[in-house]
C-alpha positions in Angstrom: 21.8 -42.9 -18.8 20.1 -43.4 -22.2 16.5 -42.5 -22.7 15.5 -46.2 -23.5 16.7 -47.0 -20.0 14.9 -44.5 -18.6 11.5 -44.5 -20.4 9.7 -47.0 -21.5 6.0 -47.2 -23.1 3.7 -50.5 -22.3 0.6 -51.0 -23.8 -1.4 -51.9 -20.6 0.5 -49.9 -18.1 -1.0 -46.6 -17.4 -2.8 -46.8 -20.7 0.4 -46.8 -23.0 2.0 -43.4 -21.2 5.2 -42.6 -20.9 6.7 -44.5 -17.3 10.1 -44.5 -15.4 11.2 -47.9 -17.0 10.6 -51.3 -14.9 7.4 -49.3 -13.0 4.4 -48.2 -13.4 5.1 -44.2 -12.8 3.9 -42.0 -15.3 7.0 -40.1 -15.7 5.1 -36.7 -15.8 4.4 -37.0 -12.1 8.3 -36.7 -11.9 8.2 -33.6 -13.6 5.3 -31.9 -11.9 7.2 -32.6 -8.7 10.4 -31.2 -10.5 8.1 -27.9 -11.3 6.5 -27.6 -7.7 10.1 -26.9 -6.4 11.3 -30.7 -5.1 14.7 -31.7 -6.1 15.8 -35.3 -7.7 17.5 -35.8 -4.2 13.4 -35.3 -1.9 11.4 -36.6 -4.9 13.7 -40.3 -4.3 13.9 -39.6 -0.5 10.4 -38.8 0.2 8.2 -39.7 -2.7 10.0 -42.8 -4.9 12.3 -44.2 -2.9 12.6 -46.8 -5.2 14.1 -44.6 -8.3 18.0 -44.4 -7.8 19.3 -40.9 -8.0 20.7 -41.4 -11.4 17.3 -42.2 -12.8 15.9 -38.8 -11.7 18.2 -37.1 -13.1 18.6 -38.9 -16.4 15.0 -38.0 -16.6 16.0 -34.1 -16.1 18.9 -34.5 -18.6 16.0 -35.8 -21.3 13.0 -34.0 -20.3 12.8 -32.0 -23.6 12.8 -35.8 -25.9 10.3 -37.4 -22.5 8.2 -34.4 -22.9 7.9 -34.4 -26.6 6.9 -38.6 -26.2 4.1 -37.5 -23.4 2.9 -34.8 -26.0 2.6 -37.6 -28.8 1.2 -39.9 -26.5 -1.3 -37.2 -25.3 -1.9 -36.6 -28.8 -2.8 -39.9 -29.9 -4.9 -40.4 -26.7 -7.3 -38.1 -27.4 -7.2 -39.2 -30.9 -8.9 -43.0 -29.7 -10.7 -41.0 -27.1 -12.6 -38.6 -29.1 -13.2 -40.7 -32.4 -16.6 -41.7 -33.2 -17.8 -45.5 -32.5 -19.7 -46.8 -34.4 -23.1 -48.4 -33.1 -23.8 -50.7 -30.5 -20.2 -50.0 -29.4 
């Protein structure tokens, strides 16, 4: 599968993150699973049984271009976050 139909990012949905395309799962959570030992096969069977197979696994074939968009969309978070407001704001 191709990234865009894998990933998409919503203004709105999960504050503009990175999310398994059509939900509202930040697709990190697929990778922390991913790093805590689950396979694509348990994290659809147990956790998100409504991601196909092929969905958890296009996300493993992109995780290096996914985790750069998280990075940029962590970036700019903090960005809005940490910038000053002005008064009565």
């Amino acid at each position: 599968m191709r990234l865009d139909e894998l990933v998409e990012m919503v203004p709105g949905v999960c504050a503009g993150q990175p999310v398994v395309k059509g939900t509202r799962l930040p697709v990190r959570f697929i990778y922390e699973m991913l790093d805590q030992g689950w396979s694509p096969e348990e994290i659809v069977k147990f956790h998100y049984p409504f991601l196909s197979l092929e969905v958890v696994e296009g996300l493993v074939e992109h995780r290096e271009a996914v985790e750069a968009l998280i990075r940029e969309w962590e970036e700019g978070w903090r960005k809005r976050v940490e910038a000053p407001r002005p008064p009565g704001a």
